[in-house]
C-alpha positions as CSV (number, residue, x, y, z in Angstrom):
1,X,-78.3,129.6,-168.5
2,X,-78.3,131.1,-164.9
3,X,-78.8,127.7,-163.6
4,X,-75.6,126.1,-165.2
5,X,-73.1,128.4,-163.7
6,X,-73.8,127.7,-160.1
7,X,-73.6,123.6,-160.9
8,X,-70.3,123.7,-162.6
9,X,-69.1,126.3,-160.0
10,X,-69.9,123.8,-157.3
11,X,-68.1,121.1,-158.9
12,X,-65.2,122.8,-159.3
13,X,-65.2,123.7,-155.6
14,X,-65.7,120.7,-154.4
15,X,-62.7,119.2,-156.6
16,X,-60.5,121.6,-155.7
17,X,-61.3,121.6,-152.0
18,X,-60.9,117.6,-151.9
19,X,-57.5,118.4,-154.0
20,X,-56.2,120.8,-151.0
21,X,-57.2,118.5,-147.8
22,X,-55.4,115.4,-149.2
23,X,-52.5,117.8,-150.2
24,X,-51.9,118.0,-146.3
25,X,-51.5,114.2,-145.7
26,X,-48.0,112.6,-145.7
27,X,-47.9,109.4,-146.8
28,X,-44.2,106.9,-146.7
29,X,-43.5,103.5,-147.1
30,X,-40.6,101.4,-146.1
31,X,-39.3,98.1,-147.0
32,X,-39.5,95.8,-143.2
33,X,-37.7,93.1,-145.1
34,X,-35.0,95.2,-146.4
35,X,-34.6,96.6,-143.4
36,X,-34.9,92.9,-141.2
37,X,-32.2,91.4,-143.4
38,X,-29.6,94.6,-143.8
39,X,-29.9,96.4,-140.7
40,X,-26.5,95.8,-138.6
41,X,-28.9,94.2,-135.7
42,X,-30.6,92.5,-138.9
43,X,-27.7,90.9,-139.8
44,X,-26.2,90.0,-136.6
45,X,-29.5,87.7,-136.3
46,X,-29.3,86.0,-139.4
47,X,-25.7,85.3,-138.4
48,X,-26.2,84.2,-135.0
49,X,-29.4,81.9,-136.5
50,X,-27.3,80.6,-139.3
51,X,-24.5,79.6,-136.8
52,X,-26.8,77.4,-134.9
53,X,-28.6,75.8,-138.0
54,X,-25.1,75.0,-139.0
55,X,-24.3,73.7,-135.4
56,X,-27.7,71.1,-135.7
57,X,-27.0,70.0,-139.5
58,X,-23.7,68.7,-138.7
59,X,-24.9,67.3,-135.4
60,X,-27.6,65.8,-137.2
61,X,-25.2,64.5,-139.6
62,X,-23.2,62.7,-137.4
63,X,-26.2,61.0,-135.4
64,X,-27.5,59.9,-138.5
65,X,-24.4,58.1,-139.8
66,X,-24.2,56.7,-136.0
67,X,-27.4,55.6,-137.0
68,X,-26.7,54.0,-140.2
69,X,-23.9,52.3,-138.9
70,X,-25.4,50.6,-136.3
71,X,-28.0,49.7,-138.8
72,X,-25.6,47.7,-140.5
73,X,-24.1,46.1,-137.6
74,X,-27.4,45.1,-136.6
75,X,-28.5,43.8,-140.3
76,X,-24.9,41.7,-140.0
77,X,-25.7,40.1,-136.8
78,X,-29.0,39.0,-137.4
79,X,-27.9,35.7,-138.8
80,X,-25.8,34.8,-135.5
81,X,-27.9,36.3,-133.5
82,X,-30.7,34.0,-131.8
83,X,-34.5,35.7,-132.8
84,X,-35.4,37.1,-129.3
85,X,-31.7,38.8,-129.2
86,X,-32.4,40.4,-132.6
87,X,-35.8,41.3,-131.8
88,X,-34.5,43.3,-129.0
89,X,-31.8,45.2,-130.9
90,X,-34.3,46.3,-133.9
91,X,-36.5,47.5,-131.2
92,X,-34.1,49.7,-129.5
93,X,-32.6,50.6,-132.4
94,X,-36.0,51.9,-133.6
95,X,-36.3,53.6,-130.3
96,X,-32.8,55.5,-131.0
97,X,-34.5,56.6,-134.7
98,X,-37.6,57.7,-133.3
99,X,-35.6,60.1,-130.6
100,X,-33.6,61.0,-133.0
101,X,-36.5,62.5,-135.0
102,X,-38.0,63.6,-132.2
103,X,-34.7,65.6,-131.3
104,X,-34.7,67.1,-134.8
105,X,-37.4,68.0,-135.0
106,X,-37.4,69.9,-131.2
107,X,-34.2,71.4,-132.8
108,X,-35.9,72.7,-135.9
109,X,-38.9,74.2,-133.9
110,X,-36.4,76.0,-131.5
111,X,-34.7,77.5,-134.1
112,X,-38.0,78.8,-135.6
113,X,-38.8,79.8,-132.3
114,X,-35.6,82.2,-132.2
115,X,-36.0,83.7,-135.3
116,X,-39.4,84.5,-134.7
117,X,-38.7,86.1,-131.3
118,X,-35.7,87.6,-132.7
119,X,-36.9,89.2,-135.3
120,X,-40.2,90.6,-132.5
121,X,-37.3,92.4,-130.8
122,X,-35.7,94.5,-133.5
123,X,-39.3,95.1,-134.4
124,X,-40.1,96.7,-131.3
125,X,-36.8,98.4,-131.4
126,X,-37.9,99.7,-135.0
127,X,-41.7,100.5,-133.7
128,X,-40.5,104.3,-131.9
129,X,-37.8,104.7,-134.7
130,X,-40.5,105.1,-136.9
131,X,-43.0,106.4,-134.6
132,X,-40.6,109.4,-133.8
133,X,-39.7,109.7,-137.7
134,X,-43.6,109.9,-138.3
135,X,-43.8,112.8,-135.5
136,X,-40.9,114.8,-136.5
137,X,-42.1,114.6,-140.3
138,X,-45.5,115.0,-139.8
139,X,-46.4,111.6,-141.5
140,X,-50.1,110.8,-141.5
141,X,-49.3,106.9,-142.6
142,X,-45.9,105.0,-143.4
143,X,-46.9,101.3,-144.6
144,X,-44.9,98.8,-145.3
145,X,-43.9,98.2,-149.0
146,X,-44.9,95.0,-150.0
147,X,-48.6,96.9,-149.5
148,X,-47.6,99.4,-151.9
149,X,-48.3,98.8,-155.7
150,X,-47.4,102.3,-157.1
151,X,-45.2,104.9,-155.2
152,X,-43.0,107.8,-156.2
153,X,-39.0,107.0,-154.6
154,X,-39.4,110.3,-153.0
155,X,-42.2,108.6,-150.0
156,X,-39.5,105.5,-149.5
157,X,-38.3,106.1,-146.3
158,X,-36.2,102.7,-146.1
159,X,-32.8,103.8,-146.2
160,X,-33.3,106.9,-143.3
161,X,-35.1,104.3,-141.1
162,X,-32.0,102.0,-141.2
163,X,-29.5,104.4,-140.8
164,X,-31.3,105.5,-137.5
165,X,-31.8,101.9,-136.7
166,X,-27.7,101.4,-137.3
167,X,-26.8,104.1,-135.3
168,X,-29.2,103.2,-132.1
169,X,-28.6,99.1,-132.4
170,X,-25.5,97.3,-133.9
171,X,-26.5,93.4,-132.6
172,X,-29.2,91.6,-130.9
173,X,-28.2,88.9,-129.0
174,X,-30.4,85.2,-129.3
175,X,-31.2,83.6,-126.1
């Protein structure tokens, strides 16, 4: 019986000493989407992206009915037309598609471009936001949510993070 006494009071010990060193660690999470797409600067990008996506579609749109147009033109005159003149205009007309895709898809890769670099500068604006929250809290990890299966409310730290976001950044300006 001696013997069992020291074994359970070891256990014990150790489970309550465990308990009281990860008592000390802070741990948050925050939502980086919530926070991309509400954020004042967050929304001022999606705007400013939107604006120019809008800008290329009807662009786009217009080209393409050019396009379609001159198709038909083209498709009408190949009866009067001799066979080298036609040849000709089906070859530069499929010179004017081919830029035309080709200046799509440039447009579409640019605007992926933007939002990708636009969205690298509010996340280094957002890097010593939370780096000073984490300081002046004494947070050992803040992860972002969507990395989170299971947390209490209490450890989300989206909505503080965007009001201190709001009040250091209203816009961010694309190039």
């Amino acid at each position: 019986m001696k013997y069992k006494i020291p074994k359970y009071l070891i256990f014990f010990l150790l489970l309550f000493y465990t308990s009281s060193i990860n008592a000390y660690d802070k741990f948050y999470y925050l939502d980086m989407d919530y926070i991309m797409n509400n954020s004042l600067a967050g929304k001022s990008i999606t705007k400013q992206l939107k604006k120019i996506s809008q800008i290329n579609t009807d662009t786009f749109k217009k080209k393409e009915q050019d396009l379609i147009t001159e198709e038909s033109k083209i498709i009408i005159q190949k009866k009067i037309l001799d066979k080298n003149e036609y040849q000709k205009k089906v070859i530069l007309f499929k010179n004017k598609i081919l830029d035309f895709n080709k200046n799509k898809k440039d447009a579409i890769n640019t605007l992926s471009k933007k939002r990708v670099e636009a969205h690298t500068s509010l996340l280094k604006i957002l890097t010593p936001i939370i780096i000073d929250y984490a300081k002046e809290n004494s947070a050992s990890v803040i992860m972002d949510k969507k990395n989170i299966i299971v947390g209490k409310n209490e450890l989300d730290i989206t909505k503080t993070i965007l009001k201190i976001l709001d009040t250091k950044i209203k816009n961010i300006k694309l190039n």
